[in-house]
N, CA, C and O atoms as a Tripos MOL2 file, in Angstrom:
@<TRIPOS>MOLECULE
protein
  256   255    64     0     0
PROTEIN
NO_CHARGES

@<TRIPOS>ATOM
      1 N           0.8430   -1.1920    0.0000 N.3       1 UNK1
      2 CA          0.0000    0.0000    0.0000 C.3       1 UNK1
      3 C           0.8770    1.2410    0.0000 C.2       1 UNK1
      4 O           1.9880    1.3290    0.5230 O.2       1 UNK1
      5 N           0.3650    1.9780   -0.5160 N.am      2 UNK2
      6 CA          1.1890    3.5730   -0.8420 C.3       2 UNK2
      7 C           0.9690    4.5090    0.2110 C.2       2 UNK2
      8 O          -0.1140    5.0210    0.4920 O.2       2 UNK2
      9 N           2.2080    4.7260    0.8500 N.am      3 UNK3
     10 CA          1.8270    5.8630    1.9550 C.3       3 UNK3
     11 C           2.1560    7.0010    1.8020 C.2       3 UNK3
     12 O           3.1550    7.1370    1.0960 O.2       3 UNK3
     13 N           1.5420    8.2310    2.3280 N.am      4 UNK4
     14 CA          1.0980    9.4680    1.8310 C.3       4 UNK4
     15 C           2.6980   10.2270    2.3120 C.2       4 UNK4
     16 O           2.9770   10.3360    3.5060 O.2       4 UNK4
     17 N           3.5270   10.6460    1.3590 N.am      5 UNK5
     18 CA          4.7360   11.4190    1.6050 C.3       5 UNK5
     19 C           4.9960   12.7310    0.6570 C.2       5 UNK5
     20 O           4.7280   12.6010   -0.5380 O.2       5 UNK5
     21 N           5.4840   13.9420    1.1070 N.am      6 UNK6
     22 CA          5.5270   15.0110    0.4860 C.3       6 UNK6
     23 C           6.2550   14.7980   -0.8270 C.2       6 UNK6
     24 O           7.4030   14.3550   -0.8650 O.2       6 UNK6
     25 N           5.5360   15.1340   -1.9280 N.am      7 UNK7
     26 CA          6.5430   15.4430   -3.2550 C.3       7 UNK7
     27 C           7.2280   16.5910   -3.3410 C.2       7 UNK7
     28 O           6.7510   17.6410   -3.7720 O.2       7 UNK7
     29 N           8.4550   16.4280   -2.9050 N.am      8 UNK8
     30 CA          8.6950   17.9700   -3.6150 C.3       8 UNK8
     31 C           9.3970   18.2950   -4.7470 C.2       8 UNK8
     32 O           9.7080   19.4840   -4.8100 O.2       8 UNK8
     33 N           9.7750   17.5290   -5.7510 N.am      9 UNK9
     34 CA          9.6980   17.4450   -7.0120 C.3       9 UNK9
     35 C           8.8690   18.4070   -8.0520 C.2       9 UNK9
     36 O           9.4190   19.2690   -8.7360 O.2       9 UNK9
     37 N           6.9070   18.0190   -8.0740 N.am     10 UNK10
     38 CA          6.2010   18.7750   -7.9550 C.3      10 UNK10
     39 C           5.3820   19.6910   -6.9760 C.2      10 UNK10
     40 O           4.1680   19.5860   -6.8000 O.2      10 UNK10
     41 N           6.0660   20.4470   -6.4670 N.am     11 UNK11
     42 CA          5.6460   21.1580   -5.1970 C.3      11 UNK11
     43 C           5.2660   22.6700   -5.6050 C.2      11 UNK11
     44 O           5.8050   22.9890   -6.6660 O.2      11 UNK11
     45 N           4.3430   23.8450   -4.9340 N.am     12 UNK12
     46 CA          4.6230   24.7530   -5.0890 C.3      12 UNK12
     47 C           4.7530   25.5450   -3.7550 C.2      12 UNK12
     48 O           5.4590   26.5480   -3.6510 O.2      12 UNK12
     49 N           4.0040   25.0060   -2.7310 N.am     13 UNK13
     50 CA          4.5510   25.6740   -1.5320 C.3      13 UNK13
     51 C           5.2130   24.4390   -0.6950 C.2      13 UNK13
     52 O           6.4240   24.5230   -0.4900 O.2      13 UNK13
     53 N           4.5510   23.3550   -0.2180 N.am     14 UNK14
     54 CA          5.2460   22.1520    0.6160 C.3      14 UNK14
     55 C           5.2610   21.0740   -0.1620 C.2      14 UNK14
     56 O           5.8410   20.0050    0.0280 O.2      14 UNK14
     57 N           4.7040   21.3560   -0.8980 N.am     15 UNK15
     58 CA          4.3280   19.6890   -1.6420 C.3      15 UNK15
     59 C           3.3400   19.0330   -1.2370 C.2      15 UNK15
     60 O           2.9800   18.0450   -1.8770 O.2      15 UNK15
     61 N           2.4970   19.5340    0.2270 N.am     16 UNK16
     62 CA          1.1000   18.7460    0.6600 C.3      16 UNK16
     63 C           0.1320   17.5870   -1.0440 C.2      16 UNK16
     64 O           0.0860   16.4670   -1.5520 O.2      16 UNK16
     65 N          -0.3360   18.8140   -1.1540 N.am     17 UNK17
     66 CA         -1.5280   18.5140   -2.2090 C.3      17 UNK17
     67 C          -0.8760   17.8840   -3.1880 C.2      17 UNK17
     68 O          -1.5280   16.9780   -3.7060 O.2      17 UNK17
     69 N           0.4970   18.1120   -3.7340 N.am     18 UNK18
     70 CA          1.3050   17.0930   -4.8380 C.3      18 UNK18
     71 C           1.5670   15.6100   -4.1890 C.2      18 UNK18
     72 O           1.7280   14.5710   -4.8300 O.2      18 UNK18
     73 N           1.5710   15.7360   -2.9820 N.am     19 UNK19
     74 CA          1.8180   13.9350   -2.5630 C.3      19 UNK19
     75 C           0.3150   13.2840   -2.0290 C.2      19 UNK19
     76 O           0.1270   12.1170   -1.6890 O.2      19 UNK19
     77 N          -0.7960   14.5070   -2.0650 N.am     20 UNK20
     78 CA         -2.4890   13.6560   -1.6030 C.3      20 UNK20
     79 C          -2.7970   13.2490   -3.0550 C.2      20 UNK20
     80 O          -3.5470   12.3660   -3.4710 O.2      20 UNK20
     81 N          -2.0780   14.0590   -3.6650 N.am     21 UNK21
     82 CA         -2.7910   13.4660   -5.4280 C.3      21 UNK21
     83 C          -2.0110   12.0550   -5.8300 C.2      21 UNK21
     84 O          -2.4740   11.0390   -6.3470 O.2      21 UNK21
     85 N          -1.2750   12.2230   -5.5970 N.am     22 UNK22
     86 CA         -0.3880   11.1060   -5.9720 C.3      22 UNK22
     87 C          -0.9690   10.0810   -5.1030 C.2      22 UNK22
     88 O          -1.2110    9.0540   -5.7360 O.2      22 UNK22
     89 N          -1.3580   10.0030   -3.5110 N.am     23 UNK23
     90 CA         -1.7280    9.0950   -2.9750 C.3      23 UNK23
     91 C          -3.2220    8.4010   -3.0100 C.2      23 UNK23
     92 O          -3.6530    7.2560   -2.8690 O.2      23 UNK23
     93 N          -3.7400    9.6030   -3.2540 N.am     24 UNK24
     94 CA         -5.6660    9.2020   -3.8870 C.3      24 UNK24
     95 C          -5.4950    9.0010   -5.5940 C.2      24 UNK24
     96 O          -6.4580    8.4620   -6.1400 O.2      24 UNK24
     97 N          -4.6680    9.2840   -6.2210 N.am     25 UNK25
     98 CA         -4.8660    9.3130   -7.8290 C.3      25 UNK25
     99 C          -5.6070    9.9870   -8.0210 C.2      25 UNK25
    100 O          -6.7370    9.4970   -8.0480 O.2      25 UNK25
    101 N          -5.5130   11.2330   -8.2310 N.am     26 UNK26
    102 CA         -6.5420   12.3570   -8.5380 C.3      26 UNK26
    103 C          -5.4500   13.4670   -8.8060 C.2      26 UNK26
    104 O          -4.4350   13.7160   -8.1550 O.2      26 UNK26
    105 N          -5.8730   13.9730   -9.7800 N.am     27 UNK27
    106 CA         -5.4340   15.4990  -10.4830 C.3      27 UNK27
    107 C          -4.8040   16.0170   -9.4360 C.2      27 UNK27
    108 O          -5.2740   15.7720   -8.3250 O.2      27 UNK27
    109 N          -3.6570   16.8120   -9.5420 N.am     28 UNK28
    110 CA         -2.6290   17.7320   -8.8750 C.3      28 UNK28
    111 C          -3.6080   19.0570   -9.1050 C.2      28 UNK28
    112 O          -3.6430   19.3970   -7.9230 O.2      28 UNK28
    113 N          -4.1010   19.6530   -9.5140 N.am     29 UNK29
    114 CA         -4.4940   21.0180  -10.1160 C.3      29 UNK29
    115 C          -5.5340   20.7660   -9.4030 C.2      29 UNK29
    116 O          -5.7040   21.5720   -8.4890 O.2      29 UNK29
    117 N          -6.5340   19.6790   -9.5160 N.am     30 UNK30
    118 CA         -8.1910   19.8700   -9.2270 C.3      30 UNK30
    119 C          -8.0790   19.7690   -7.3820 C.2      30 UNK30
    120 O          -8.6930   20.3970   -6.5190 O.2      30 UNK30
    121 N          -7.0120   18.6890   -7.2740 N.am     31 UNK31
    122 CA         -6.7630   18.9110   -5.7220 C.3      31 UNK31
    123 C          -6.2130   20.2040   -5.2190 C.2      31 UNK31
    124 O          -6.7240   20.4490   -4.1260 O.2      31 UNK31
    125 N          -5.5040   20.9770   -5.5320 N.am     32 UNK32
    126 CA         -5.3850   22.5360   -5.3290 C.3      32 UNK32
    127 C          -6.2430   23.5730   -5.0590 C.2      32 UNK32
    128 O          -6.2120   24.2460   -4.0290 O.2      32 UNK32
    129 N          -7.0670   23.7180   -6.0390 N.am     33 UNK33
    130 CA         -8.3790   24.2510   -6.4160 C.3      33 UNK33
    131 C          -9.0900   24.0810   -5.3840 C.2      33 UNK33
    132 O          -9.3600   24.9920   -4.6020 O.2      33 UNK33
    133 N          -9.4800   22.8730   -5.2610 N.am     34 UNK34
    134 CA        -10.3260   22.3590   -4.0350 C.3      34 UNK34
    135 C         -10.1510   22.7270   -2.8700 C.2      34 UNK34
    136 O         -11.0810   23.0220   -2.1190 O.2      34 UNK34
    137 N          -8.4660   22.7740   -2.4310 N.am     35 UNK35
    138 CA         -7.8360   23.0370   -0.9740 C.3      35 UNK35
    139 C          -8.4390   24.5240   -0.7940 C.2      35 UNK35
    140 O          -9.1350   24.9040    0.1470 O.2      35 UNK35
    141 N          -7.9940   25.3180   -1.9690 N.am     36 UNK36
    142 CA         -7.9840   26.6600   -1.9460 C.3      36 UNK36
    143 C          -9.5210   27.3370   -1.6060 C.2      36 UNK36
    144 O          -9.7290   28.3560   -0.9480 O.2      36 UNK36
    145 N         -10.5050   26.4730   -2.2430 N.am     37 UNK37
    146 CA        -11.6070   26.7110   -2.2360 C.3      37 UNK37
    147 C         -12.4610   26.3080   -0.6170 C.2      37 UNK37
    148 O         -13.1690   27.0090    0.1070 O.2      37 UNK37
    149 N         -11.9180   24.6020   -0.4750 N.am     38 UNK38
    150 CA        -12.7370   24.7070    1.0110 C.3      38 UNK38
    151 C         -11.8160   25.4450    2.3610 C.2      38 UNK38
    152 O         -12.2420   25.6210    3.5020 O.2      38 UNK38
    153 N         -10.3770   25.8150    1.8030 N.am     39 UNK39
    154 CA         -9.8020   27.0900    3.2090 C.3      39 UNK39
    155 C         -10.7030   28.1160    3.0040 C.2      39 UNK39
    156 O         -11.0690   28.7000    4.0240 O.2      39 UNK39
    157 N         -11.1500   28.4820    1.9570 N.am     40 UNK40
    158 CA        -11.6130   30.3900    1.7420 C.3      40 UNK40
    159 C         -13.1140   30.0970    2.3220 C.2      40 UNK40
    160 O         -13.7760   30.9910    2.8490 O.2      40 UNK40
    161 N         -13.5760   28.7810    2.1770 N.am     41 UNK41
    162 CA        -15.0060   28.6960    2.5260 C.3      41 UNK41
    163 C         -15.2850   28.0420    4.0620 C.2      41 UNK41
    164 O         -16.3720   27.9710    4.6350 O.2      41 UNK41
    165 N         -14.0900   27.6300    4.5050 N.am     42 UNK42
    166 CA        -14.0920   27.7250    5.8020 C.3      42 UNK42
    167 C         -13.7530   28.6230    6.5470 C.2      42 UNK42
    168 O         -13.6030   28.2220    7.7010 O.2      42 UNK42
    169 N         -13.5440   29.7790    6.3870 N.am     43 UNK43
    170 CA        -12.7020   30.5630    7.0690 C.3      43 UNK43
    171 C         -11.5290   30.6150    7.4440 C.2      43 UNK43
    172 O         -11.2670   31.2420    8.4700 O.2      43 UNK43
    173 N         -10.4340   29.9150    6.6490 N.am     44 UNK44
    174 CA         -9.2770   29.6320    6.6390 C.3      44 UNK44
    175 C          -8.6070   28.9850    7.5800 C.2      44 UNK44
    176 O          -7.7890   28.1430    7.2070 O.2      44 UNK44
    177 N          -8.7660   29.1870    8.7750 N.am     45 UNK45
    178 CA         -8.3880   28.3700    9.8030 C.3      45 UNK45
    179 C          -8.5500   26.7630    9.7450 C.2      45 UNK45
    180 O          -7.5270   26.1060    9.9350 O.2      45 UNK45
    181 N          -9.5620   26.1940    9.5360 N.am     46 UNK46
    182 CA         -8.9640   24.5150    9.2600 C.3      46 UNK46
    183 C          -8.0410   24.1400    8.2670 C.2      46 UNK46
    184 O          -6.9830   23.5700    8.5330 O.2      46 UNK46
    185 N          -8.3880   24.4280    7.1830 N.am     47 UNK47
    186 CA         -7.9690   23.5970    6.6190 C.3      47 UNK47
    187 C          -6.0890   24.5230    6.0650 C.2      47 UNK47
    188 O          -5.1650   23.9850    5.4540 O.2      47 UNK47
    189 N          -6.1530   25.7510    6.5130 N.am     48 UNK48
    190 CA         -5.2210   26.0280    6.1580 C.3      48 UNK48
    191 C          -3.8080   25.0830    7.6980 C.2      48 UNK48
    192 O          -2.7260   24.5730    7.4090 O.2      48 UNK48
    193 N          -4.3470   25.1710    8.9710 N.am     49 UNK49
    194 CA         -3.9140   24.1550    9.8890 C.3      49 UNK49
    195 C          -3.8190   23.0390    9.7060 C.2      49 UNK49
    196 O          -3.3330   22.3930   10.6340 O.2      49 UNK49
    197 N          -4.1750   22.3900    8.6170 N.am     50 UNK50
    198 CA         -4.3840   20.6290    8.6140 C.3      50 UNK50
    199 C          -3.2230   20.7130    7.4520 C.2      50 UNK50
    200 O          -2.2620   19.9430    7.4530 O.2      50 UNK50
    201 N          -3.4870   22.0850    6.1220 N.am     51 UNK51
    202 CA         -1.7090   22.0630    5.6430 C.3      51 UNK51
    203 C          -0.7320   21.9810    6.1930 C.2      51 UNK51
    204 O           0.1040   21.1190    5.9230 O.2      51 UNK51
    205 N          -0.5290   23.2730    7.5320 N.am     52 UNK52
    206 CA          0.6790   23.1270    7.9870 C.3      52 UNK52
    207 C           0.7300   22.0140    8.3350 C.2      52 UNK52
    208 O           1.4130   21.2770    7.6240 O.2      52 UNK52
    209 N           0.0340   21.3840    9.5810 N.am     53 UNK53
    210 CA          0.4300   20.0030   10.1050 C.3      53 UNK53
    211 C           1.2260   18.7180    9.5020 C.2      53 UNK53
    212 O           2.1750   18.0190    9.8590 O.2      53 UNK53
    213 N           0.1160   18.7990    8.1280 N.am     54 UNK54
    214 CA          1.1390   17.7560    7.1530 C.3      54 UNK54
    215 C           1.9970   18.0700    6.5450 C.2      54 UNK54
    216 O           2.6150   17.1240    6.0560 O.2      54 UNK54
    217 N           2.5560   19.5420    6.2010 N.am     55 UNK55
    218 CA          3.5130   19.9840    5.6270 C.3      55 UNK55
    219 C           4.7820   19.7510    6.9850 C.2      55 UNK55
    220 O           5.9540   19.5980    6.6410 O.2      55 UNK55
    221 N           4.4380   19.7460    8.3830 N.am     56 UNK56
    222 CA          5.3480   19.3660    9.3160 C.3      56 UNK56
    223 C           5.8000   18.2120    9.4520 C.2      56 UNK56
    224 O           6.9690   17.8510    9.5830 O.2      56 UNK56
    225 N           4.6070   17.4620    9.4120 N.am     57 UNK57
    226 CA          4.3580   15.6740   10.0920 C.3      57 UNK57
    227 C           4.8010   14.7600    9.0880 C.2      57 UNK57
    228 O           5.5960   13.8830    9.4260 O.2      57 UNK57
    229 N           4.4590   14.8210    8.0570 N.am     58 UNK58
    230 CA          4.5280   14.2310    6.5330 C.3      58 UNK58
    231 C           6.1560   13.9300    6.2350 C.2      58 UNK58
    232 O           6.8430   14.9470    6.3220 O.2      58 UNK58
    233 N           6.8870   12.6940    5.8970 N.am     59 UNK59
    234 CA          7.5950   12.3440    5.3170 C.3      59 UNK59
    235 C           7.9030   12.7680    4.3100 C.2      59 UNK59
    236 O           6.8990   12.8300    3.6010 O.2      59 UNK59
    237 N           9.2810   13.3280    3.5050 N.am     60 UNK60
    238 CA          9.6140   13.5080    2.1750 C.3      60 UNK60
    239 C           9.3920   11.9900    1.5190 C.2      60 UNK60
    240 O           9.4000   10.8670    2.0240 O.2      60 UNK60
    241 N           9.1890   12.4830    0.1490 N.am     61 UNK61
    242 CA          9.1950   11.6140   -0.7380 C.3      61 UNK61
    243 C          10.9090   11.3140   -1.5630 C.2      61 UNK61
    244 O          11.5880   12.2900   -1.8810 O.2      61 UNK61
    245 N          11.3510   10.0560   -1.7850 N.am     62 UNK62
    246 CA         12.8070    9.7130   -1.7910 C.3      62 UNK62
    247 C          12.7870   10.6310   -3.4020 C.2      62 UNK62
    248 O          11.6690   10.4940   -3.8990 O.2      62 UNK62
    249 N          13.4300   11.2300   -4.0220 N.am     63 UNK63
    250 CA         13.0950   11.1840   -5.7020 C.3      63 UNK63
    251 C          14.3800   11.4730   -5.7990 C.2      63 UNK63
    252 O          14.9760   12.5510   -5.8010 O.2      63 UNK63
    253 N          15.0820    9.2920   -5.9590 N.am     64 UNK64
    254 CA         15.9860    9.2100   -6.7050 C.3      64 UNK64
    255 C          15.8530    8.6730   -8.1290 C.2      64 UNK64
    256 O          16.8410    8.6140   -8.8610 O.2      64 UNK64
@<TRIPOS>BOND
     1     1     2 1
     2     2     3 1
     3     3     4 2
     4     3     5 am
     5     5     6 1
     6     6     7 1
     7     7     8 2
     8     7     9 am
     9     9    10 1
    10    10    11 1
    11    11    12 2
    12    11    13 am
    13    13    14 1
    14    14    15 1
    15    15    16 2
    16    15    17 am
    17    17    18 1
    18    18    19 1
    19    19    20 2
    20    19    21 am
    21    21    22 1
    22    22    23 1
    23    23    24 2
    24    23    25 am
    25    25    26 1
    26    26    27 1
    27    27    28 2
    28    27    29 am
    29    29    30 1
    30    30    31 1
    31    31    32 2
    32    31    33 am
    33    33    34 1
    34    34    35 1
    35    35    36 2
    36    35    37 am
    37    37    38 1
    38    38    39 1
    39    39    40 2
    40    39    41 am
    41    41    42 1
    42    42    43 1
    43    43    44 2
    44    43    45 am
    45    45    46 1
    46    46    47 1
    47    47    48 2
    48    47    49 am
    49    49    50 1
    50    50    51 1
    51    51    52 2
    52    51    53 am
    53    53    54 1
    54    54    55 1
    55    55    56 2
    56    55    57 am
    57    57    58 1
    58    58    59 1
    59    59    60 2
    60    59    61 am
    61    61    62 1
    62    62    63 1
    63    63    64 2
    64    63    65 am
    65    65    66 1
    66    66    67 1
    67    67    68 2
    68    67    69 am
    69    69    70 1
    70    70    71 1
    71    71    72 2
    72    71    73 am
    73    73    74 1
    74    74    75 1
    75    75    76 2
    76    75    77 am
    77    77    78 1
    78    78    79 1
    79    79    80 2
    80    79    81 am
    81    81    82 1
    82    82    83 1
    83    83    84 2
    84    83    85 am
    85    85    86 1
    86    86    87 1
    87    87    88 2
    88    87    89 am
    89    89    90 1
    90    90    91 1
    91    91    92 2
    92    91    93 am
    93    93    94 1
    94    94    95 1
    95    95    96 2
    96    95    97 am
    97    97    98 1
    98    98    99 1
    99    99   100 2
   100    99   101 am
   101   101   102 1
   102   102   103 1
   103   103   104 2
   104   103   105 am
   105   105   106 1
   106   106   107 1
   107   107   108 2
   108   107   109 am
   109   109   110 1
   110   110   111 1
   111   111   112 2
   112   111   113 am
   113   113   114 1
   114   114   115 1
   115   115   116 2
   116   115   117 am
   117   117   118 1
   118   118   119 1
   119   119   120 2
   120   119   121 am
   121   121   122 1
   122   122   123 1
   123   123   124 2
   124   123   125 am
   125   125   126 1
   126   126   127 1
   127   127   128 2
   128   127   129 am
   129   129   130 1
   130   130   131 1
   131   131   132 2
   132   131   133 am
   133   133   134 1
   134   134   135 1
   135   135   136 2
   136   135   137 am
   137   137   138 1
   138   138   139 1
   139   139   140 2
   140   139   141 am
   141   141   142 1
   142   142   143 1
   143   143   144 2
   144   143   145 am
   145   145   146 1
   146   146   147 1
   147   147   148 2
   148   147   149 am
   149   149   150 1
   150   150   151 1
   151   151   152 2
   152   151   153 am
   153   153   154 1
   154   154   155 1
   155   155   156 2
   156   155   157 am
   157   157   158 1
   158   158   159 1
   159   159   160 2
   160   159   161 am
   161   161   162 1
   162   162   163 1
   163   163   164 2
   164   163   165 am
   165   165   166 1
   166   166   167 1
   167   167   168 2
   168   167   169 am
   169   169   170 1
   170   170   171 1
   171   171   172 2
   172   171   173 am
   173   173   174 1
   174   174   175 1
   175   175   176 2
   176   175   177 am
   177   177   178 1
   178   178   179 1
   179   179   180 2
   180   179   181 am
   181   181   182 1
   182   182   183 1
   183   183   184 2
   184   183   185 am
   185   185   186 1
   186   186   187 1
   187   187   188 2
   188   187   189 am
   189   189   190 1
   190   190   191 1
   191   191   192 2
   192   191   193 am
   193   193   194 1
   194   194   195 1
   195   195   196 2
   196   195   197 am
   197   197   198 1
   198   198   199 1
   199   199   200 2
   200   199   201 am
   201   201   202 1
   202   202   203 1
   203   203   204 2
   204   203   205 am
   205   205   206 1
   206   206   207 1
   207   207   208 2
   208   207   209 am
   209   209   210 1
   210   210   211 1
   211   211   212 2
   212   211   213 am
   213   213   214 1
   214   214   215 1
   215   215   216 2
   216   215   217 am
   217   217   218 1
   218   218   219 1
   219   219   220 2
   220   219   221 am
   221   221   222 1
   222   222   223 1
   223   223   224 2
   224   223   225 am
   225   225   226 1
   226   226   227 1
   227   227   228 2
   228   227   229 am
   229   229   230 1
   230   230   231 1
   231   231   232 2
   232   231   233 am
   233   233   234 1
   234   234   235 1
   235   235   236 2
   236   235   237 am
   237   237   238 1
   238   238   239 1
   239   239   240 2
   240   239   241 am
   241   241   242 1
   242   242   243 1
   243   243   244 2
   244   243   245 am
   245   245   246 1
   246   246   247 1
   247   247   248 2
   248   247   249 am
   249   249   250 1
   250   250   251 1
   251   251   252 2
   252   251   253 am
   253   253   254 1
   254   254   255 1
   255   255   256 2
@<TRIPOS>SUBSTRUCTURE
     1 UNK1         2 RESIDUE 1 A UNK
     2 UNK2         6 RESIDUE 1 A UNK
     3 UNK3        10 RESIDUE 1 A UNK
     4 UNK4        14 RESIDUE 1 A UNK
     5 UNK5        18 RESIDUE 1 A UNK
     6 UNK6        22 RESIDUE 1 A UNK
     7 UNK7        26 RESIDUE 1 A UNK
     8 UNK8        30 RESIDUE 1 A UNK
     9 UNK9        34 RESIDUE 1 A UNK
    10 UNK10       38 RESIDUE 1 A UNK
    11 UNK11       42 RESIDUE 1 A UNK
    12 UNK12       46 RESIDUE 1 A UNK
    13 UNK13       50 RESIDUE 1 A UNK
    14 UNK14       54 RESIDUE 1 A UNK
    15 UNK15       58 RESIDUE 1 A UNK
    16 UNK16       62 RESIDUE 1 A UNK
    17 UNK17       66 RESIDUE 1 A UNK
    18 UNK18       70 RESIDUE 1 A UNK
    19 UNK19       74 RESIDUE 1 A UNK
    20 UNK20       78 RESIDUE 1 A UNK
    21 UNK21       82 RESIDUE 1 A UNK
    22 UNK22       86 RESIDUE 1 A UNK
    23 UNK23       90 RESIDUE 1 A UNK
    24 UNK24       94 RESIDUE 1 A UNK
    25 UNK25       98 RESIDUE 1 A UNK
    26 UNK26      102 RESIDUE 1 A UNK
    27 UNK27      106 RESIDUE 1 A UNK
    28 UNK28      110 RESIDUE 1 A UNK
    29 UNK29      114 RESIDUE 1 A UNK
    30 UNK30      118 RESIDUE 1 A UNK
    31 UNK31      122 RESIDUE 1 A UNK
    32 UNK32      126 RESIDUE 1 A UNK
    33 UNK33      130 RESIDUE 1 A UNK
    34 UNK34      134 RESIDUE 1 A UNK
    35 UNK35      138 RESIDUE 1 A UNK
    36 UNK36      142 RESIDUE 1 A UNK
    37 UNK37      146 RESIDUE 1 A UNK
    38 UNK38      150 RESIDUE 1 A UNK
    39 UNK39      154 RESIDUE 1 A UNK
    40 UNK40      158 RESIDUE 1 A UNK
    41 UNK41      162 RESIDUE 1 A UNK
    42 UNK42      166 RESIDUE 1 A UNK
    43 UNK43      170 RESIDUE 1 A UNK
    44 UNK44      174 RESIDUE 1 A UNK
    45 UNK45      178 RESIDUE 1 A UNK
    46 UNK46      182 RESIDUE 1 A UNK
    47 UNK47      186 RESIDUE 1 A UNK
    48 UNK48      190 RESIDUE 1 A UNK
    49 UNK49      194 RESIDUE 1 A UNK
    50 UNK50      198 RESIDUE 1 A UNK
    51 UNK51      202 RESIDUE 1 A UNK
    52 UNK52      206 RESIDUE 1 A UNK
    53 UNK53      210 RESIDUE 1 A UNK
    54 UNK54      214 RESIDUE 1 A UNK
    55 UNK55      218 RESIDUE 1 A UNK
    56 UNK56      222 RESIDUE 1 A UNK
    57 UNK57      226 RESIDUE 1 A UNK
    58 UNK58      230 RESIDUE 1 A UNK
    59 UNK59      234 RESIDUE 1 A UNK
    60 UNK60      238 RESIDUE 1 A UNK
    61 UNK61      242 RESIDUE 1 A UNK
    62 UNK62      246 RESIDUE 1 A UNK
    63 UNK63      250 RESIDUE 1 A UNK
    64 UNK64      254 RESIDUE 1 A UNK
């Protein structure tokens, strides 16, 4: 099974959303969009906290 680790290869701020796409198989872009959309519609505080966390907690990805 594939476990969820930061890409930073394709990254633009941590690599979060480049290593959830990779781990659900789902679009890099549409997962972005989405993040961006349910922080602004939550009031930024969750979900922009559940980035940092995994941008802390989250393993790099090896890219040899």
């Amino acid at each position: 099974m594939n476990s969820f680790k930061l890409n930073k290869a394709d990254k633009k701020i941590a690599g979060v959303c480049s290593g959830l796409s990779k781990y659900f198989n789902v679009d890099v872009t549409l997962l972005r969009v989405g993040f961006i959309c349910l922080t602004l519609a939550t009031g930024f505080v969750p979900f922009a906290l559940l980035y940092i966390i995994l941008a802390l907690v989250a393993p790099e990805e090896d890219n040899q």
